[in-house]
MILO-704040 format. One line per 3 residues: number of its first residue (from 1); their letters; for each residue x, y, z of C-alpha. Coordinates in steps of 0.1 Angstrom, whole numbers. Last residue first. Example, Ala and Ser with C-alpha at 12.3 -4.5 7.8 and 13.67 -1.06 7.14 Angstrom:
! MILO-704040
2	SA	137 -11 71; 123 -45 78
! end
This chain:
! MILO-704040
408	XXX	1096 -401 710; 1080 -391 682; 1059 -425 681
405	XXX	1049 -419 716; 1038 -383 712; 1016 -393 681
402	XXX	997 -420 701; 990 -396 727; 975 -372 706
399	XXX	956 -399 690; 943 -409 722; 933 -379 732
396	XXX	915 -369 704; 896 -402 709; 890 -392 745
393	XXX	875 -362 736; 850 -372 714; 840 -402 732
390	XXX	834 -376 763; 813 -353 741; 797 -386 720
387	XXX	790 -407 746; 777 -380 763; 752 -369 736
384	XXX	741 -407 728; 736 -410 766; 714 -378 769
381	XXX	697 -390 737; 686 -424 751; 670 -402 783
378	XXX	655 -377 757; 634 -401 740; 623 -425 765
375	XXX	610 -391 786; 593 -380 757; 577 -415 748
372	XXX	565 -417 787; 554 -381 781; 533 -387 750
369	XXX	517 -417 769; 507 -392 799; 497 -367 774
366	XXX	472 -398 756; 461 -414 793; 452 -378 807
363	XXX	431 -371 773; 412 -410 775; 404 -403 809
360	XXX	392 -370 797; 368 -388 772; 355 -412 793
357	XXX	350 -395 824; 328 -370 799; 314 -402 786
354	XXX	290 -396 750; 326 -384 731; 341 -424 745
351	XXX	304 -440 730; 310 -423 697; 347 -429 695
348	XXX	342 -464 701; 313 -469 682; 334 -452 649
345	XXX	363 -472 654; 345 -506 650; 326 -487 623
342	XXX	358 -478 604; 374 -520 608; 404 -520 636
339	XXX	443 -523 630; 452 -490 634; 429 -490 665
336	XXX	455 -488 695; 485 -471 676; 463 -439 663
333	XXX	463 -427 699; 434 -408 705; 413 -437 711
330	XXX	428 -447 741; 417 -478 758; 411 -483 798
327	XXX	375 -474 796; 361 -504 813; 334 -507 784
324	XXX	355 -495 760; 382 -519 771; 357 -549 764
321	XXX	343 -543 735; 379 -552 721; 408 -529 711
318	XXX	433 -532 686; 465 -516 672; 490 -542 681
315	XXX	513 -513 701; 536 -495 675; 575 -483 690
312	XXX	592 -456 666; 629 -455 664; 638 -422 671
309	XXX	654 -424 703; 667 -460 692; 684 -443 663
306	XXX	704 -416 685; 715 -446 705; 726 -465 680
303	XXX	741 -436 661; 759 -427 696; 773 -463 695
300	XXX	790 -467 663; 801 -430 666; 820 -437 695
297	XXX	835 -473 685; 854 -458 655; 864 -429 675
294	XXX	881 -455 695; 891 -479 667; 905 -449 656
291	XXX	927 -444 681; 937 -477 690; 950 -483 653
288	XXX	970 -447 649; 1001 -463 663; 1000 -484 631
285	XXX	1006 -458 612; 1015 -473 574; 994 -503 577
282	XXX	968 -477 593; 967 -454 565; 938 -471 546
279	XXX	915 -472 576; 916 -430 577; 906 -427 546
276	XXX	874 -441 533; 860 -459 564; 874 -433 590
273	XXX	861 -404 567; 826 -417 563; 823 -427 601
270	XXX	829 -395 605; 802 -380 581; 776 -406 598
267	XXX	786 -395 634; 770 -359 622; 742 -367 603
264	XXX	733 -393 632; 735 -369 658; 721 -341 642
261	XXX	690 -364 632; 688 -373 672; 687 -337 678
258	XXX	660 -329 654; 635 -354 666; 641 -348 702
255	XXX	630 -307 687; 601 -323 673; 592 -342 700
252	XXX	596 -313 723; 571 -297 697; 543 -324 702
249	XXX	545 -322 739; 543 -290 738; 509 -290 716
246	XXX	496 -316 740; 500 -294 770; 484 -265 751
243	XXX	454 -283 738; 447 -303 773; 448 -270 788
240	XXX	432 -251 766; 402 -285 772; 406 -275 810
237	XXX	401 -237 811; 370 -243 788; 355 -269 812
234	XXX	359 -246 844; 344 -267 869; 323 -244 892
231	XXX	297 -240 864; 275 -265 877; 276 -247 911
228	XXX	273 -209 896; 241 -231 877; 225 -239 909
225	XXX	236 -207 924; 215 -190 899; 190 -209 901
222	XXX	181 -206 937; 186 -165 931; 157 -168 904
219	XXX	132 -191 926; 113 -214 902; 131 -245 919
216	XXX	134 -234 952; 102 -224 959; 92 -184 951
213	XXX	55 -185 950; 40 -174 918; 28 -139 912
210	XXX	-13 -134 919; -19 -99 901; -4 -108 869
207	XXX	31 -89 858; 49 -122 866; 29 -148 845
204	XXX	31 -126 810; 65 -122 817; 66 -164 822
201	XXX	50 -160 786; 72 -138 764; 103 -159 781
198	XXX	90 -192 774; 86 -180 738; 115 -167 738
195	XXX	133 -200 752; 112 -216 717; 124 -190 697
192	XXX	166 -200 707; 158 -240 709; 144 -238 673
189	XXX	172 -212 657; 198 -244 672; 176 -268 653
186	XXX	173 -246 627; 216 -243 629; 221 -277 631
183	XXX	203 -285 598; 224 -258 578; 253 -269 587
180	XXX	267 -298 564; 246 -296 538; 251 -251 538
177	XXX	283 -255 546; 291 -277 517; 273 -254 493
174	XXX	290 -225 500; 275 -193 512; 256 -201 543
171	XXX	230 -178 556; 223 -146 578; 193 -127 579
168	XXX	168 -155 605; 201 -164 626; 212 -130 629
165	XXX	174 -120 641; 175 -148 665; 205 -136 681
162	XXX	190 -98 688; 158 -121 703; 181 -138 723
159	XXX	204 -106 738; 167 -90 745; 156 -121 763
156	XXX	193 -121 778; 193 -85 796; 229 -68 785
153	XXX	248 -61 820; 270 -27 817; 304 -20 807
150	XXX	299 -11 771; 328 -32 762; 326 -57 786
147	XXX	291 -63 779; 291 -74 747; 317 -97 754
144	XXX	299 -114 780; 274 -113 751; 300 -128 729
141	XXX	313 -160 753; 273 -166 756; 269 -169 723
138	XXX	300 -195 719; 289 -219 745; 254 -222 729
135	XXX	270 -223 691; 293 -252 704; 276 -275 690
132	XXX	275 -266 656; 257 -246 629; 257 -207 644
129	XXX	294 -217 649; 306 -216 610; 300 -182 616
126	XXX	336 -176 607; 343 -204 585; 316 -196 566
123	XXX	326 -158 553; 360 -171 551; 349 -198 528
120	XXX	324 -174 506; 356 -148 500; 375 -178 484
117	XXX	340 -186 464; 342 -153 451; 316 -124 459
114	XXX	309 -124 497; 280 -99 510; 286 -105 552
111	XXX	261 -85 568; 281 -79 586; 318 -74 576
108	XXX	335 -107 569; 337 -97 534; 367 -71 541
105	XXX	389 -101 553; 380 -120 521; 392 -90 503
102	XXX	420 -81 518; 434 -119 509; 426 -119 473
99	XXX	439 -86 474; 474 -95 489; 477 -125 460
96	XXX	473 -101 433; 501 -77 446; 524 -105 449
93	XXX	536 -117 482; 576 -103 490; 570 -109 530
90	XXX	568 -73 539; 542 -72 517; 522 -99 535
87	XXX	529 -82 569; 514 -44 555; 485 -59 538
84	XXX	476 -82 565; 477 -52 589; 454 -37 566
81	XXX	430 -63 561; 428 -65 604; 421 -30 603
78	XXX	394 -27 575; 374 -53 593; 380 -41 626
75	XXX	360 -12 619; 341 -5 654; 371 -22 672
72	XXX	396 -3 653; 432 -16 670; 432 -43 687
69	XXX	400 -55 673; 419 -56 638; 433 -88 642
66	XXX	397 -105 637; 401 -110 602; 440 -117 604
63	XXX	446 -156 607; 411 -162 588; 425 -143 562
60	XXX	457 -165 561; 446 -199 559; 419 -186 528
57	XXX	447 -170 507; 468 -198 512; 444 -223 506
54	XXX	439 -204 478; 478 -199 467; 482 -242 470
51	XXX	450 -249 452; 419 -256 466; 406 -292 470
48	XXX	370 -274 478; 367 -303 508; 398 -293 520
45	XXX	389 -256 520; 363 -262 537; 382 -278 566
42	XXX	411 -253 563; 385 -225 568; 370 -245 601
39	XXX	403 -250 614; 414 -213 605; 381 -197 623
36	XXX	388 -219 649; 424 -206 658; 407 -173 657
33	XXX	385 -182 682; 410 -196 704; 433 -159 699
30	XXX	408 -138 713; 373 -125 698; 350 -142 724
27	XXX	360 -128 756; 376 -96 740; 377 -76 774
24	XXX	407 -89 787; 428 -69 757; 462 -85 753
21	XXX	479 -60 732; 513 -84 731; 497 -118 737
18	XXX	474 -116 702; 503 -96 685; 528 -123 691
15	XXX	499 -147 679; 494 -132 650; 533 -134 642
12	XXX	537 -166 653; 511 -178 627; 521 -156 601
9	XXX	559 -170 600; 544 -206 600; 523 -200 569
6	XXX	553 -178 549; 572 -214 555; 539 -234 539
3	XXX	536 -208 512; 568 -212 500; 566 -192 466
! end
């Protein structure tokens, strides 16, 4: 079974579905968040060395459990297994196989009651947010959420405290989420009882007879506007589009890739035929010399220049102290620190993740070195293509020609 190729065709398809219902309410459940769930599934599963039908089972029940929002909302769960159900049949998967797979689905539900460690990955890799970063960013992407649905503002303090009770019934199931998570997530518990606390107590302050004075840094509608105005940039909107762009880039590559290997494949069967057959005819068809000396010359030079499109071009592969400090080195490009120790690497990336100029200099400089390669790429095949076309034709040409004249 190609699991891979069966892999790619469930991709596309939960993304078709994704853009085809298109619901602007699901803030948080949308097609991003899935993506996550996978990358944080395939990362446990990495570290688990699963087997090739696991990490199949695992890749694709993260693709589906949050399908079923489209559909069920209040039993998504059951939806999103059964539109797995239905695609993976339709792809010949063994019975066996489709359980596994409806079963880690199913053990999403809350509160999440996983039995086999396959079901215990899913599980993880879905709330794998309550341990990171991003769990602030996250949060409020569900509450806005929340409150699409049931059309209506959702007060935070109750929002927080609802939070802090997941946090306090919900834990990790596998053992590497649970070292690797675990201490994020009490810090992250920490920040949410202690704004609680503040809460409980600047209630406390307002229902007193002597209310503060509104100055404008306690005043609510001051606040507001100071966070609408650190807000303004939209962060989220940027790093999709860094993702996106990138991801294009990566597939016109792909597709440059392809061409070039068409090219070559193709010139290389001529050739083939000139060298084995063709050559040994000329002492008797010596009309047929300028001809294939022609075609000859044509595929010599569209393989060069289908080669040189895909010939790959490596900088030295190091960076001093000096360019982090200027930030004029990309550490996303494997080609400028291939040749650097781990912790040279390490303080770089550190120091470039700690700069937000840093770090989306270093994102321009990476799609704007993609698309110099790109351009590179497709200028050298355009020429290979027309030598070939025109080549082509003129080396028919020319043996027509040469056949006339000896007739004659």
């Amino acid at each position: 079974m190609n699991y891979r190729e069966i892999l790619d065709q469930l991709r596309l398809h939960v993304a078709n579905v994704f853009q085809a219902q298109s619901d602007s309410r699901l803030i948080y459940h949308n097609l991003n968040h899935t993506e996550q769930v996978v990358e944080n599934a395939v990362k446990i599963a990495n570290h688990y060395q699963l087997s090739d039908e696991d990490f199949f089972v695992v890749t694709a029940a993260s693709w589906f459990h949050d399908l079923g929002y489209f559909f069920d909302c209040a039993h998504h769960e059951a939806s999103g297994a059964g539109l797995a159900g239905d695609f993976l049949k339709e792809k010949g998967l063994s019975e066996e196989v489709t359980m596994k797979i409806v079963k880690c689905i199913l053990a999403t539900k809350m509160p999440q009651q996983p039995e086999s460690l396959l079901e215990q990955i899913v599980c993880d890799a879905d709330l794998y947010h309550l341990g990171s970063d991003s769990f602030k960013e996250r949060n409020k992407l569900m509450r806005k959420e929340a409150e699409a649905f049931c059309a209506k503002a959702l007060d935070k303090d109750e929002w927080r405290l609802k939070t802090i009770q997941l946090f306090k019934t919900h834990h990790y199931h596998t053992a590497y989420c649970q070292q690797l998570l675990n201490g994020k997530k009490a810090e992250n518990l920490a920040e949410l009882e202690n704004k609680a606390e503040e809460a409980r107590a600047n209630s406390s302050v307002l229902t007193a007879s002597n209310p503060p004075i509104l100055t404008e840094k306690n005043n609510p509608l001051e606040i507001k506007k100071d966070k609408k105005k650190k807000s303004d940039r939209p962060d989220k909107g940027i790093e999709t589009m860094f993702r996106i762009t990138s991801g294009n880039h990566q597939r016109l590559s792909d597709m440059a890739d392809n061409k070039a290997h068409i090219m070559i494949s193709t010139n290389s069967i001529i050739l083939s035929v000139i060298l084995s057959i063709l050559l040994r005819k000329l002492e008797d068809n010596p009309h047929l010399i300028i001809p294939t000396l022609i075609l000859l010359i044509i595929c010599v030079v569209t393989m060069v220049f289908s080669i040189l499109a895909t010939r790959p071009s490596i900088p030295k592969g190091v960076f001093t102290p000096e360019d982090i400090a200027q930030k004029r080195v990309n550490l996303l490009f494997f080609g400028n620190f291939y040749r650097m120790s781990l912790p040279e690497y390490e303080g770089g990336m550190l120091k470039m993740m700690e700069d937000r100029e840093f770090l989306y200099g270093s994102l321009i400089r990476d799609l704007y070195a993609q698309g110099v390669v790109l351009g590179r790429k497709y200028r050298l095949l355009r020429i290979a293509y027309n030598v070939f076309m025109f080549g082509i034709i003129a080396a028919v040409l020319a043996f027509i020609t040469a056949s006339v004249l000896v007739t004659l």
